[in-house]
N, C-alpha and C positions, 0 to 999 in steps of 0.2 A: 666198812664204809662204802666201799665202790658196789658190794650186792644192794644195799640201799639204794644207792644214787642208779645204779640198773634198773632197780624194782619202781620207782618214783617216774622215771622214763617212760614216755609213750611215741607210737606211731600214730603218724596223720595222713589219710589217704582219702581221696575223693576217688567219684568212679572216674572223673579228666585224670587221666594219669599224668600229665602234664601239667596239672596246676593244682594247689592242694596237697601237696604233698610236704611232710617235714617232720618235725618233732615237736615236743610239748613235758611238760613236769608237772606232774601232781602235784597240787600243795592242799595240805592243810588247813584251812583258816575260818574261826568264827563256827564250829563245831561241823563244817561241811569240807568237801572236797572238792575242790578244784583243777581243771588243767590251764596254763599258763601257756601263754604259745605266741607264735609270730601273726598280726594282721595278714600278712603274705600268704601267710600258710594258710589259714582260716577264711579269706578273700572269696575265695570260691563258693563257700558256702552262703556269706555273704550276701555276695550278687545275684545267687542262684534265687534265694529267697528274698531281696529288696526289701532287709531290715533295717532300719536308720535308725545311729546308735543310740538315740536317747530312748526308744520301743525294742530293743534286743531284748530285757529280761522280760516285760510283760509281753509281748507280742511273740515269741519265737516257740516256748514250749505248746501253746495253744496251737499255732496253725502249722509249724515247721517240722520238718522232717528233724529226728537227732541225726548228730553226728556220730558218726563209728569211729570207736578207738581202742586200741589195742594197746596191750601192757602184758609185757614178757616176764614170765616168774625165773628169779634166779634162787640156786642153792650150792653154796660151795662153790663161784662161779663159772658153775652150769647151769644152762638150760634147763627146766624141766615143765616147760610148757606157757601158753600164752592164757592172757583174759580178753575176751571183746566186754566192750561197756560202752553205753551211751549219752552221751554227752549235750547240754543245750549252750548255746549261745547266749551269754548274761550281758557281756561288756565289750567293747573294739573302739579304738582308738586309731586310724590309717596315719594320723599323723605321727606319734611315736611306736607306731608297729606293734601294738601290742593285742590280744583277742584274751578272753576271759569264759571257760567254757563249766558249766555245771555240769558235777557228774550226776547222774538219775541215781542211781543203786552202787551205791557205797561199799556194799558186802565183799570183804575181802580183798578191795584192793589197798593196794599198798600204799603210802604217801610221806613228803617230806614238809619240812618249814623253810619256810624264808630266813634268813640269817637277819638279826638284832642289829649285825653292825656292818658298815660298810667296807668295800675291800681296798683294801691300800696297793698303793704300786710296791711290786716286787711280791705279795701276796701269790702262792701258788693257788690255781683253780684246775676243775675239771669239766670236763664237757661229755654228759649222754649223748648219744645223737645216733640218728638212723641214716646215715648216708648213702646212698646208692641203694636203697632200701636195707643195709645192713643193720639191722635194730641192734639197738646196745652197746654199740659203738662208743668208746672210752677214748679221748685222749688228756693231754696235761701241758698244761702251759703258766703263766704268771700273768699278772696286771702288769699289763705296760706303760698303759698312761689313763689317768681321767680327765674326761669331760672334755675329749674329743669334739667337734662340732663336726659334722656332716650336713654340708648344704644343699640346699632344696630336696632334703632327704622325701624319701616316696611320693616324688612329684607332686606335692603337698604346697609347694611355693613356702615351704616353713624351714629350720635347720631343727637336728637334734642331736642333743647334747649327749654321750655317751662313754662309758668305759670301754677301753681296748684291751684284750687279752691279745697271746700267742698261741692258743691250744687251738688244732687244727681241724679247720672246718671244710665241708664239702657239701654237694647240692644233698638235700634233704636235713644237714644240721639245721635251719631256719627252726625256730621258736624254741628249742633244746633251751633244757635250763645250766646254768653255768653255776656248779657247786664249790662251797671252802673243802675244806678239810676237815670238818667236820659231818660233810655229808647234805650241809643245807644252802637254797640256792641264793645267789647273792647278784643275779643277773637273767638274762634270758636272752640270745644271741638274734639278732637282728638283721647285721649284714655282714659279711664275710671280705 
């Protein structure tokens, strides 16, 4: 299950090295692929190209650059090499922090599902995540509490409403998807 949840895992990097950078989860869904990721992270791209989110899906593959995204093959949790793929901008949401990106070319990457049910406190989870640019990055934690509020979350003048784990995060976890124990994601980390 963790080479899964490895393989499902991607890096996000813009050329600002400084801004854009973080993690992301393939998922599944509707017979296509998708990566799953932080507004924060994906922001960059964004701005650069002055898409407003009701014109992200029609508007972004026509005139915008793709996104670059990388996906690290595991085997027998080793290494044996990465994938670049390219990615469009479908969906972003700045108030609940979340970005929605289409993969172009499907072929051979890897990917997981969203979990049926939600996770209870005490529920053990997991976190991918590329931190310090360390791609693949595993740690392990539990639900701590739901539906947290965090106020005037991303200077938004809005709150939002959120599950707390304890698996530990660092700069570049930002949009990492947060798996059960079954290997499927059940969240997607937001703020640390």
């Amino acid at each position: 299950i963790v080479n899964k949840m490895k393989a499902a895992s991607v890096t996000i990097k813009s050329e600002d090295s400084n801004r854009g950078f973080g993690s992301g989860v393939i998922i599944a869904w509707a017979d296509k692929l998708y990566v799953l990721t932080a507004y924060h992270v994906a922001d960059v791209f964004i701005e650069r190209y002055q898409v407003p989110p009701w014109e992200a899906k029609e508007r972004w593959a026509e005139k915008r650059e793709p996104i670059r995204l990388t996906q690290t093959i595991y085997q027998n949790d080793q290494k044996v090499g990465q994938k670049e793929f390219l990615a469009d901008l479908v969906f972003y949401n700045r108030r609940t922090d979340l970005a929605l990106l289409a993969i172009r070319d499907a072929t051979g990457i890897v990917a997981t599902t969203m979990s049926k049910e939600l996770p209870q406190v005490g529920d053990d989870v997991f976190v991918v995540s590329s931190p310090a640019n360390l791609e693949a990055s595993l740690s392990r934690g539990i639900i701590m509490a739901k539906g947290r509020t965090l106020k005037n979350w991303n200077m938004t003048n809005t709150d939002l409403t959120a599950d707390q784990h304890d698996a530990i995060l660092w700069f570049g976890s930002s949009g990492s998807g947060v798996f059960n124990t079954k290997g499927e994601v059940v969240g997607i980390n937001v703020a640390k």
